[in-house]
VEXFIKE-44838 format. One line per 5 residues: number of its first residue (from 1); their letters; for each residue x, y, z of N, C-alpha, C. Coordinates in steps of 0.2 Angstrom, whole numbers, plus 2048, in hexadecimal, padded with zeros to 3 digits. Layout:
! residues N
NUM	A	X Y Z X Y Z X Y Z | ...
END
This chain:
! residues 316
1	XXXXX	CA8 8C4 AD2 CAF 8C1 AD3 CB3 8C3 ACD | CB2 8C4 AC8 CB4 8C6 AC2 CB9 8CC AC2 | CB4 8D0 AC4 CB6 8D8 AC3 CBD 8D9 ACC | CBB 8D4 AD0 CC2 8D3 AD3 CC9 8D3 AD0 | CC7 8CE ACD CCB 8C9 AC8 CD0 8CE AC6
6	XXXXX	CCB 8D2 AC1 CCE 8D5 ABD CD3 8DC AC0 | CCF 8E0 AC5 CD1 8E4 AC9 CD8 8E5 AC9 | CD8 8DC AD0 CE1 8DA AD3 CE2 8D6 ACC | CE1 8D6 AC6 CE7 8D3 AC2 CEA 8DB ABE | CE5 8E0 ABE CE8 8E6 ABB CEC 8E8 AC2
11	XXXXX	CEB 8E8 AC7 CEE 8EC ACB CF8 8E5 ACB | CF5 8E1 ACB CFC 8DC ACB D01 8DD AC4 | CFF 8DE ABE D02 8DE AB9 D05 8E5 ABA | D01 8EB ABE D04 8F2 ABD D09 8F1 AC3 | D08 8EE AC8 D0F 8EC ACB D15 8E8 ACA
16	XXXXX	D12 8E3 AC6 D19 8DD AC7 D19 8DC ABF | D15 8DE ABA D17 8DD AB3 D15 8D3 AB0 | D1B 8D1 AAF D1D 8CB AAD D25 8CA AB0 | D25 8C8 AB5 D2E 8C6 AB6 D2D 8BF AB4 | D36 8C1 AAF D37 8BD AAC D39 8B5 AB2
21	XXXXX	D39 8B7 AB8 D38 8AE ABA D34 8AC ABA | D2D 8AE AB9 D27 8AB AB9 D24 8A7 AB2 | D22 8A1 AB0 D1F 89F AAE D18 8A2 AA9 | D1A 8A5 AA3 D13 8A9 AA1 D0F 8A3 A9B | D07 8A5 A9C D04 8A1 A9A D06 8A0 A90
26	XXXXX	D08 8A6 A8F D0A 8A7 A87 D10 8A2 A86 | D15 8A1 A89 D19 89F A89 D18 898 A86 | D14 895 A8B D0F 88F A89 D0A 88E A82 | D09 892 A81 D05 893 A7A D09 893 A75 | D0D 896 A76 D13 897 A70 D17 88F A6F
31	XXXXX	D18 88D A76 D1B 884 A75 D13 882 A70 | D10 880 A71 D0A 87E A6E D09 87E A68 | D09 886 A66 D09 885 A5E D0D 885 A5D | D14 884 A5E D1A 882 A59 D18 87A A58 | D17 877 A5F D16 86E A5E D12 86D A59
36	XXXXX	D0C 872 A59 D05 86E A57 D09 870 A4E | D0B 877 A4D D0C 879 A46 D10 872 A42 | D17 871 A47 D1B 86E A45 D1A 866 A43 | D12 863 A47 D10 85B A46 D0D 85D A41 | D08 863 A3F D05 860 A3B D06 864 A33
41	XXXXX	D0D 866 A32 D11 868 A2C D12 861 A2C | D14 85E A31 D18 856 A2E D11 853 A2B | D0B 854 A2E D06 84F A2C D02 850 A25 | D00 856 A27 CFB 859 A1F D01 85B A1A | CF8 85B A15 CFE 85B A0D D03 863 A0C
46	XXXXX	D07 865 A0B D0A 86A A09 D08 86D A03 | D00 86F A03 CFE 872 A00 CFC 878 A02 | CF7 87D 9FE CF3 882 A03 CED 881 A07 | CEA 879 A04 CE5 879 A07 CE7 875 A0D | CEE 870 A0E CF0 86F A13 CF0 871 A19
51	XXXXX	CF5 878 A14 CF6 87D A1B CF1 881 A1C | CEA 884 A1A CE5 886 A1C CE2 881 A20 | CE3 87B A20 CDE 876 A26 CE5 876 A2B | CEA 875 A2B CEF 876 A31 CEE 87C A34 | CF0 880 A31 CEC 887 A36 CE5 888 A39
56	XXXXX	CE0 885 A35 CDB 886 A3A CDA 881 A40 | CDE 87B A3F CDF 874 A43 CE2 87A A4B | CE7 87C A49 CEB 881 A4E CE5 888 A52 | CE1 88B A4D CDD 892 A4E CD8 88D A54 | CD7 888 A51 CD1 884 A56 CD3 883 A5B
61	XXXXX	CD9 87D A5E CDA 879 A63 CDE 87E A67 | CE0 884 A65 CE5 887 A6B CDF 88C A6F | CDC 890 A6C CD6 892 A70 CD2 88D A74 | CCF 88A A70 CCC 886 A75 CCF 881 A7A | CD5 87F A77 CD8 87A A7C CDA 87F A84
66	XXXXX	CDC 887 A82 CDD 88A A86 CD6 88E A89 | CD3 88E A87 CCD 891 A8B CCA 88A A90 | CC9 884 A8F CC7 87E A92 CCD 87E A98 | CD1 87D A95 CD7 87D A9C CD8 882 AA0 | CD6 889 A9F CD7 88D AA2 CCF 88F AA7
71	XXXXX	CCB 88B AA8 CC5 88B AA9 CC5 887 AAE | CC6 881 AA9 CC9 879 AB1 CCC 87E AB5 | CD0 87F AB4 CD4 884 ABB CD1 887 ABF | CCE 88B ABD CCB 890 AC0 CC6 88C AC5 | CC1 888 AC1 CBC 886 AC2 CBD 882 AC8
76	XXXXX	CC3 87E AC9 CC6 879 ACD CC8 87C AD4 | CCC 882 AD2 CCE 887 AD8 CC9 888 ADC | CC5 88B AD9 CBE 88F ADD CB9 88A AE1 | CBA 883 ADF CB8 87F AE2 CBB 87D AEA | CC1 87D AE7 CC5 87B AF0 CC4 883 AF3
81	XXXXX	CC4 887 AEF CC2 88F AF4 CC2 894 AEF | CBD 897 AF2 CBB 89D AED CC2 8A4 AED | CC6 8A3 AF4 CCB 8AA AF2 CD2 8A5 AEE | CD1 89E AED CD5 89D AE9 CD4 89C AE3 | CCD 89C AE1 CCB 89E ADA CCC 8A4 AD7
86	XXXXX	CCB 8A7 ADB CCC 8B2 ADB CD3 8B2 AD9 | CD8 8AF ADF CDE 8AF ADD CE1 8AC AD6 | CDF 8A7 AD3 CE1 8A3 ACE CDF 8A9 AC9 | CD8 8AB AC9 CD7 8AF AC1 CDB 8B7 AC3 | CDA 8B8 AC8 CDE 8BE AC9 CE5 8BF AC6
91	XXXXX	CEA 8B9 AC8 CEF 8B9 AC7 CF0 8B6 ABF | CED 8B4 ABC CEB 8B3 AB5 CE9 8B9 AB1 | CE4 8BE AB4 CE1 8C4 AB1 CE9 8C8 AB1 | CED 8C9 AB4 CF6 8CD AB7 CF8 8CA AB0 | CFB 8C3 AB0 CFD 8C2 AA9 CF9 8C2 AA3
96	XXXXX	CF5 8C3 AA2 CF0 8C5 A9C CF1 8CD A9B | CF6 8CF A9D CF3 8D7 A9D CFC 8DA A9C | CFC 8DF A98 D05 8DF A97 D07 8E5 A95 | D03 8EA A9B D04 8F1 A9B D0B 8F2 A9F | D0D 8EF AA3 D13 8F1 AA4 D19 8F1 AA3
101	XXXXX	D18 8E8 A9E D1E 8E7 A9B D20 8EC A96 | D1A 8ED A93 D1B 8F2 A8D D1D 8F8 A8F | D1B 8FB A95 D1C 903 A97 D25 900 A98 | D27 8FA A9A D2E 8FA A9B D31 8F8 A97 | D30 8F5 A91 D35 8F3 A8C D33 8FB A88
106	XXXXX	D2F 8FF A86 D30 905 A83 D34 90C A87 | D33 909 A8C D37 90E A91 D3E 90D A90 | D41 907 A92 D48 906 A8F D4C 908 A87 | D46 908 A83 D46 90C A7C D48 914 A7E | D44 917 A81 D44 91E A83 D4B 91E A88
111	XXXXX	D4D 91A A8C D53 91B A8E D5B 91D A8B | D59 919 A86 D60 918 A80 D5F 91C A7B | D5A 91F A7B D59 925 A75 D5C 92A A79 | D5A 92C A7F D5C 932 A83 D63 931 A84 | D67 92C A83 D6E 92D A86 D72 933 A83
116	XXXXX	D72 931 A7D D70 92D A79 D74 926 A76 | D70 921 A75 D75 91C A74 D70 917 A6F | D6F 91A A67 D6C 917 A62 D6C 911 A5F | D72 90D A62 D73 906 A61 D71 901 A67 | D71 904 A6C D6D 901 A72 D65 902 A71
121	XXXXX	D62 906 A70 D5C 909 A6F D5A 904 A66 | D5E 904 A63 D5A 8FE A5F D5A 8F8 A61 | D61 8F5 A64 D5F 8EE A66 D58 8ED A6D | D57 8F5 A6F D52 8F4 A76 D4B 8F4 A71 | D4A 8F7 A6D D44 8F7 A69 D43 8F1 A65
126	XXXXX	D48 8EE A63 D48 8E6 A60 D44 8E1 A64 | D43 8E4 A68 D42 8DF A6D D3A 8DF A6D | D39 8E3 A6B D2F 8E4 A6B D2C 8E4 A66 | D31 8E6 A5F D2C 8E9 A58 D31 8E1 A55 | D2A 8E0 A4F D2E 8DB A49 D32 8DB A44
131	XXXXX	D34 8E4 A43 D35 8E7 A3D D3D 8E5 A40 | D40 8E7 A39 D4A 8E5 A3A D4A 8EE A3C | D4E 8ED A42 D52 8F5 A46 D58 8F6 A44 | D5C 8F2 A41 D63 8F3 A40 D65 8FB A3D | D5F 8FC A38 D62 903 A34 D5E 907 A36
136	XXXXX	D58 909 A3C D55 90C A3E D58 911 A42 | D55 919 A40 D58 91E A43 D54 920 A49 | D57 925 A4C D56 927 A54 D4D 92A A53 | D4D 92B A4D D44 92B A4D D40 927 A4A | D45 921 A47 D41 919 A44 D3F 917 A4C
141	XXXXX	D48 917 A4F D47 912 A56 D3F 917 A5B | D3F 91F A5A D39 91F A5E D34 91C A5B | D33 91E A56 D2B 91D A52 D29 915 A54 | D2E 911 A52 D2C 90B A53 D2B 909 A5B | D2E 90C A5F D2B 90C A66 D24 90F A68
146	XXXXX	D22 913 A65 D1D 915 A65 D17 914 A60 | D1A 911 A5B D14 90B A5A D12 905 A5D | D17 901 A5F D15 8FC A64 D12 8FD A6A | D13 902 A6B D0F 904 A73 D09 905 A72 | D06 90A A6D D02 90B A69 CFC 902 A68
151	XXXXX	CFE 900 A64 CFB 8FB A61 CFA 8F7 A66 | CFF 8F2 A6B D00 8F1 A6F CFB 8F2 A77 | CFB 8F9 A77 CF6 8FC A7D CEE 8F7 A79 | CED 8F8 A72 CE6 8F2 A71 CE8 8EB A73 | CEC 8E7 A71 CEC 8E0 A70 CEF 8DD A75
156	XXXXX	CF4 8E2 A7A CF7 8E1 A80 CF3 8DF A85 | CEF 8E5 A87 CEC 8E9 A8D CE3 8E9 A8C | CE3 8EF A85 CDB 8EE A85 CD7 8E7 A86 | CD8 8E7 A80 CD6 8E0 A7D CD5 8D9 A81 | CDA 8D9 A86 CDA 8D2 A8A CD4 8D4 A91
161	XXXXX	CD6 8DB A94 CD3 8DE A99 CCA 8E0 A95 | CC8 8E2 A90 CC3 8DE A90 CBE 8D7 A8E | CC4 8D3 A8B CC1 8CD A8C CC0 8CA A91 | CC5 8CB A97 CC6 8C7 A9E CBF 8CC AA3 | CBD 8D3 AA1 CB8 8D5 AA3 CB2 8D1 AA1
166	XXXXX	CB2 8CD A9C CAB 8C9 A98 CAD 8BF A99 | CB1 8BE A9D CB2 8B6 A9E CB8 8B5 AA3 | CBA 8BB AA6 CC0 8B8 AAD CC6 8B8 AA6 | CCC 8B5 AAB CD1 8B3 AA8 CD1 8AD AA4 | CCE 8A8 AA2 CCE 8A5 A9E CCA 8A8 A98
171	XXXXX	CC8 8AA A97 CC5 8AE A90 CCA 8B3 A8E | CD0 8B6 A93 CD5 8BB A93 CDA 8B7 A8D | CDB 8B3 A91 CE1 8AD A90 CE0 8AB A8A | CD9 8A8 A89 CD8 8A8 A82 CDA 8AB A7D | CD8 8B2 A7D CD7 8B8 A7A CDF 8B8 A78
176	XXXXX	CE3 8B7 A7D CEA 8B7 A7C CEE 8B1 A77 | CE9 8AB A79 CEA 8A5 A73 CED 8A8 A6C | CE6 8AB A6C CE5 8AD A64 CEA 8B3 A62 | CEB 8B8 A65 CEF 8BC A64 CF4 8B9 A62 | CF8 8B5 A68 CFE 8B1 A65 CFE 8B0 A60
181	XXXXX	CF9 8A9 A5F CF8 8A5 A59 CFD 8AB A50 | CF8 8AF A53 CF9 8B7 A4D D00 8B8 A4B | D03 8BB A52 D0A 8BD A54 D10 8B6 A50 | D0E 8B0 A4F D11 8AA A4E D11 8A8 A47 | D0A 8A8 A46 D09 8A6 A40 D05 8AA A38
186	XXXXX	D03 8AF A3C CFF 8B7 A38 D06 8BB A33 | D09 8B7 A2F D0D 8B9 A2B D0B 8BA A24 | D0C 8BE A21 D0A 8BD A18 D0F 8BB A16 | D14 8B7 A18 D1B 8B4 A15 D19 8AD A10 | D1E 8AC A0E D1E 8A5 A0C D1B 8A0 A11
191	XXXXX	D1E 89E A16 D1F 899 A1C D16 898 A1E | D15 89F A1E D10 89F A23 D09 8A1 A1D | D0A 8A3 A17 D04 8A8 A14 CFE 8A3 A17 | CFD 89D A14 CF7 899 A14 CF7 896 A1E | CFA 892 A20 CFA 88F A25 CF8 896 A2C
196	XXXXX	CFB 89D A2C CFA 8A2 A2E CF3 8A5 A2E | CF1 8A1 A29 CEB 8AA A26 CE4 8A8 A2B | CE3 8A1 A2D CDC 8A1 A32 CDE 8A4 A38 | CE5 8A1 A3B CE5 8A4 A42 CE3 8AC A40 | CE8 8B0 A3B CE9 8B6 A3C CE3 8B9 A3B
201	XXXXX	CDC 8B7 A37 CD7 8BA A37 CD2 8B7 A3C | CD2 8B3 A40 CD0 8B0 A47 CD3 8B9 A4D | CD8 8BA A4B CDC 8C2 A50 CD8 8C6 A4C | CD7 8C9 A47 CD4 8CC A43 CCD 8CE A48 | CCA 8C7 A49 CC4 8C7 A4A CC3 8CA A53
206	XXXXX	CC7 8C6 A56 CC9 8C7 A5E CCA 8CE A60 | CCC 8D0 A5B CCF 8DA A5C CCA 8DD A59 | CC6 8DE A55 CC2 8E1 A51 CC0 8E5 A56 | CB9 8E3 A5B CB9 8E8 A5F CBC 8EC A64 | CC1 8E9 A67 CC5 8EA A6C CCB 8EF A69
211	XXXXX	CCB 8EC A62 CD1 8F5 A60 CCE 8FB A60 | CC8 8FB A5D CC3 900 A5B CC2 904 A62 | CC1 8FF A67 CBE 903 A71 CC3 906 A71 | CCA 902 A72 CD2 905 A71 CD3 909 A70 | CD0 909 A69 CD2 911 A66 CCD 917 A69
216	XXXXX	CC9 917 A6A CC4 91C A6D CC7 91C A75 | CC7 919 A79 CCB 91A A7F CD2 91C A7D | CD6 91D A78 CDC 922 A78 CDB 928 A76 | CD3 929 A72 CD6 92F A72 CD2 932 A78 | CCD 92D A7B CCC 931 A84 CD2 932 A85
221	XXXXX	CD9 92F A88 CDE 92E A89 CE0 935 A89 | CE1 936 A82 CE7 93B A80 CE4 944 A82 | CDB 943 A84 CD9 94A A87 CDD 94B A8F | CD9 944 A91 CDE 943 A99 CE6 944 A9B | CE8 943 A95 CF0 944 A96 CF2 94A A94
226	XXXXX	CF0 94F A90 CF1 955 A8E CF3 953 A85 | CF3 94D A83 CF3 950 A7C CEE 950 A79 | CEE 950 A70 CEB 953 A6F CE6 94F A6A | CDF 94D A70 CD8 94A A6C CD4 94A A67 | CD6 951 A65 CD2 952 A5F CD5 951 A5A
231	XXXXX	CDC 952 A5B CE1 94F A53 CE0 946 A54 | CE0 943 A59 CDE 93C A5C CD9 938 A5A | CD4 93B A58 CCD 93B A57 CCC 93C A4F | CD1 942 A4D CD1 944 A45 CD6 93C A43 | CDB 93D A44 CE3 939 A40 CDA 92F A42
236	XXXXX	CD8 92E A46 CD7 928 A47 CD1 927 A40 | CCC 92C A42 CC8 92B A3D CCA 92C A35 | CCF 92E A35 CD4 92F A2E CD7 928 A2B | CDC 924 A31 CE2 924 A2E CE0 91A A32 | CDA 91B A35 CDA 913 A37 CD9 90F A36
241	XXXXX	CDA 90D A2E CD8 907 A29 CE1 907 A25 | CE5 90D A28 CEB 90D A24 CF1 906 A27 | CED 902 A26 CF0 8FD A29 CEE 8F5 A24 | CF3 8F1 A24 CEF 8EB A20 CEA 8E5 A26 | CEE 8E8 A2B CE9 8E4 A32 CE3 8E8 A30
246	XXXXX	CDE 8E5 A32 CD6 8E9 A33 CD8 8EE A3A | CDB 8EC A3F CDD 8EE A48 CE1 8F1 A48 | CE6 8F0 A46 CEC 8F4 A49 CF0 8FB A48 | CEB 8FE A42 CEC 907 A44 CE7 908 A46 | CE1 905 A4B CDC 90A A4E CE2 90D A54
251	XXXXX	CE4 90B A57 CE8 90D A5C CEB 912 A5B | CEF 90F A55 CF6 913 A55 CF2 91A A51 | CEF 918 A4D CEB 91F A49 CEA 924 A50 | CE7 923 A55 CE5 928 A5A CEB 92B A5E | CF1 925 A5E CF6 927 A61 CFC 92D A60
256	XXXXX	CFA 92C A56 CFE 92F A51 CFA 937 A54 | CF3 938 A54 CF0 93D A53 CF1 940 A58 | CF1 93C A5E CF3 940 A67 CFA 942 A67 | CFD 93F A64 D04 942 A64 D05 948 A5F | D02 947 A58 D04 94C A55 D0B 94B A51
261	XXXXX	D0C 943 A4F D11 940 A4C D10 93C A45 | D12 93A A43 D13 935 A3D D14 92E A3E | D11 92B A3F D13 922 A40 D12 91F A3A | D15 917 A3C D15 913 A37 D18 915 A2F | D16 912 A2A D1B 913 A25 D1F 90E A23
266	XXXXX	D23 90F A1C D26 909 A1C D2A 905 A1D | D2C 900 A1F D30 8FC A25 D32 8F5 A21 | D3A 8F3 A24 D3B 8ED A23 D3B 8E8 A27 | D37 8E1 A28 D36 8DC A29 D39 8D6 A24 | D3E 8D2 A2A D43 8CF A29 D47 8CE A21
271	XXXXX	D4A 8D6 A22 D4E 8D7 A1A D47 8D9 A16 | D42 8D8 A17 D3D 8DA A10 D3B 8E0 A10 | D39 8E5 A0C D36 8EC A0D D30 8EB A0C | D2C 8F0 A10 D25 8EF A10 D21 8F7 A0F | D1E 8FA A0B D1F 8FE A09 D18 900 A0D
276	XXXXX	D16 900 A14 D10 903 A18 D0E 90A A16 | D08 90D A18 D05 912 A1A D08 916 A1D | D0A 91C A1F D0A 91F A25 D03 920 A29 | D04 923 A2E CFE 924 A34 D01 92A A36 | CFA 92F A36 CFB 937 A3A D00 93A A33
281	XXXXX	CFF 942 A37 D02 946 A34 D0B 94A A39 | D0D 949 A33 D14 94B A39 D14 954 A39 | D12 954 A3E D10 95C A42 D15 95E A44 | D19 95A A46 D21 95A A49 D23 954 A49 | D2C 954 A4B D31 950 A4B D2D 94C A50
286	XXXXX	D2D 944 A50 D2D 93E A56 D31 93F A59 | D31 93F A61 D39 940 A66 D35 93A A6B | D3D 939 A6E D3B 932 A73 D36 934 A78 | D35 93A A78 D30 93C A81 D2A 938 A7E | D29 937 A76 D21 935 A75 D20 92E A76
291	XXXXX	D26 92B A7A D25 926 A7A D23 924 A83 | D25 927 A85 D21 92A A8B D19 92C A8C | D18 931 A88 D11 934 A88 D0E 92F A83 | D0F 928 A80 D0C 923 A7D D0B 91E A85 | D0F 91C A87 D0D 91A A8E D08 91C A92
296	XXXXX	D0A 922 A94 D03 925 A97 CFC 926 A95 | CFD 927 A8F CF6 925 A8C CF2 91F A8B | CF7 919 A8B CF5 913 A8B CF4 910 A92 | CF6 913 A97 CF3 912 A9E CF0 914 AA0 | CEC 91A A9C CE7 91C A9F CE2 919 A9B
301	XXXXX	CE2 919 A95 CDE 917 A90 CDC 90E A95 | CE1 90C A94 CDF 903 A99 CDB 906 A9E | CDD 90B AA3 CDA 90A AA9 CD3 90E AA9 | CD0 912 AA1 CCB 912 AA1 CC5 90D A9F | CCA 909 A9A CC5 901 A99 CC3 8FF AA1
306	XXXXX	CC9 8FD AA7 CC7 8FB AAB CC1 8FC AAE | CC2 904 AAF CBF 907 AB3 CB6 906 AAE | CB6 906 AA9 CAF 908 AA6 CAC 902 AA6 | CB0 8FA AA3 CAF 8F4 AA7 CAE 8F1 AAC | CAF 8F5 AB0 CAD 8F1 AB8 CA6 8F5 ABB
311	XXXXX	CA6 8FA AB7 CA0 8FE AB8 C99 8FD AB7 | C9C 8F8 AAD C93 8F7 AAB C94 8F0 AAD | C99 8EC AB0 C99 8E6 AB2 C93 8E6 AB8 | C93 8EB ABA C92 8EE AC2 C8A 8EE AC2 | C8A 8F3 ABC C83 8F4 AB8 C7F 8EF AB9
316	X	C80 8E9 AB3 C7E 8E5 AB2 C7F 8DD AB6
END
């Protein structure tokens, strides 16, 4: 039933995305840790080891609480009927998965680059990356749209599509807990250094294999697509620790290599300069078509997870 599951939820997200009238399960996650963060700053001491027990108090309860609830569900469904079991994880494995959204908020990027209209195209890209876009040029606004496609094809797409391959949508959903969790609180700021640091080495943990597959599956990717593999395979095994995440250049490392681009680098996040690594070698200028051929690589790269997962699922 699983590998159903997951089939019509890949095939659902690659049609219908996330519309914005719909209800999505992150949305909910998000109200949660703000609740849970904001009781229990008021409770515990304002110390580090305060906030190191408030963040783990958070790292624990929203996986679990979300994994237990998302199980009820299912479990409950499948009882009054098996094709409304199917249907419920189905339609949960679609929102768990966010290959489309991204192929269409980085496509809007690529539209207002091509106008050209550079002040449109950074407010379109603000909308996906963390970094401040205000002073960002026509090849800040690509790179960074081709980062996030990049990194994102792991933690968007991969990553949930094979955990919901090993536990249905509530394993997915999970996986998506924690991810958030990171996105929310995974900050080395002031606010968040201590209260932040378990969830964001809980994601740490979540991704480790699944960036890694990622990355190997892009640079399958980049043969299938026409680019070029073996720069994919070199820039990944070079350049994917050039990250202070443990996960987040295996991706982009391969992606930098198939394109034959320069990513990443140093970047401002809110007002602050942050003096990162580059990724890849610049063989040529970045143009917005790479943010296209970032796309296609990530769709095919997702659809060989699928395709290889449904297979040893099949196996076994």
């Amino acid at each position: 039933m699983i590998e159903y599951a997951v089939l019509g939820g890949f095939v659902l997200d690659c049609l219908f995305g996330d519309p914005a009238w719909l209800p999505h399960p992150v949305v909910y996650m998000g109200k949660a840790i703000s609740a849970l963060e904001k009781r229990l700053r008021a409770r515990l001491p304002k110390t580090p080891q305060g906030e190191l027990l408030g963040g783990a108090i958070v790292a624990f309860c929203l996986p679990v609480g979300t994994f237990l609830l998302t199980s009820l569900v299912c479990l409950g469904a499948a009882r009054i009927s098996p094709w409304l079991g199917l249907a419920v994880q189905m339609f949960w494995c679609g929102q768990a998965l966010a290959a489309k959204g991204l192929a269409q908020e980085s496509t809007n990027v690529y539209r207002e680059l091509v106008k050209p209209d550079l002040p449109a195209a950074r407010r379109a890209v603000s909308r996906i990356v963390g970094r401040d876009t205000q002073d960002l040029t026509l090849e800040g606004v690509t790179r960074a749209a081709v980062e996030t496609v990049a990194e994102n094809a792991s933690d968007g797409v991969i990553a949930p599509l094979l955990y919901m391959l090993i536990g249905g949508a509530p394993l997915a959903l999970t996986y998506k807990a924690i991810n958030t969790m990171d996105s929310m609180l995974g900050y080395k700021n002031e606010k968040y250094l201590y209260f932040g640091r378990i969830p964001a080495k809980l994601d740490d943990v979540a991704n480790y294999l699944p960036s890694r597959l990622a990355a190997l599956l892009w640079v399958a990717a980049a043969a299938f697509t026409h680019n070029d593999a073996k720069g994919a395979w070199k820039i990944w095994r070079r350049d994917r620790r050039n990250h202070a995440s443990p996960n987040s250049a295996q991706t982009e490392s391969a992606c930098a290599g198939a394109l034959g681009v320069q990513l990443a680098g140093p970047a401002y996040y809110f007002g602050e300069y942050y003096a990162k690594p580059t990724i890849g070698d610049p063989l040529r200028p970045i143009e917005p078509e790479d943010i296209l051929r970032a796309n296609r690589m990530m769709y095919v790269a997702s659809a060989f997870a699928l395709a290889w997962g449904v297979a040893i699922r099949a196996i076994l």
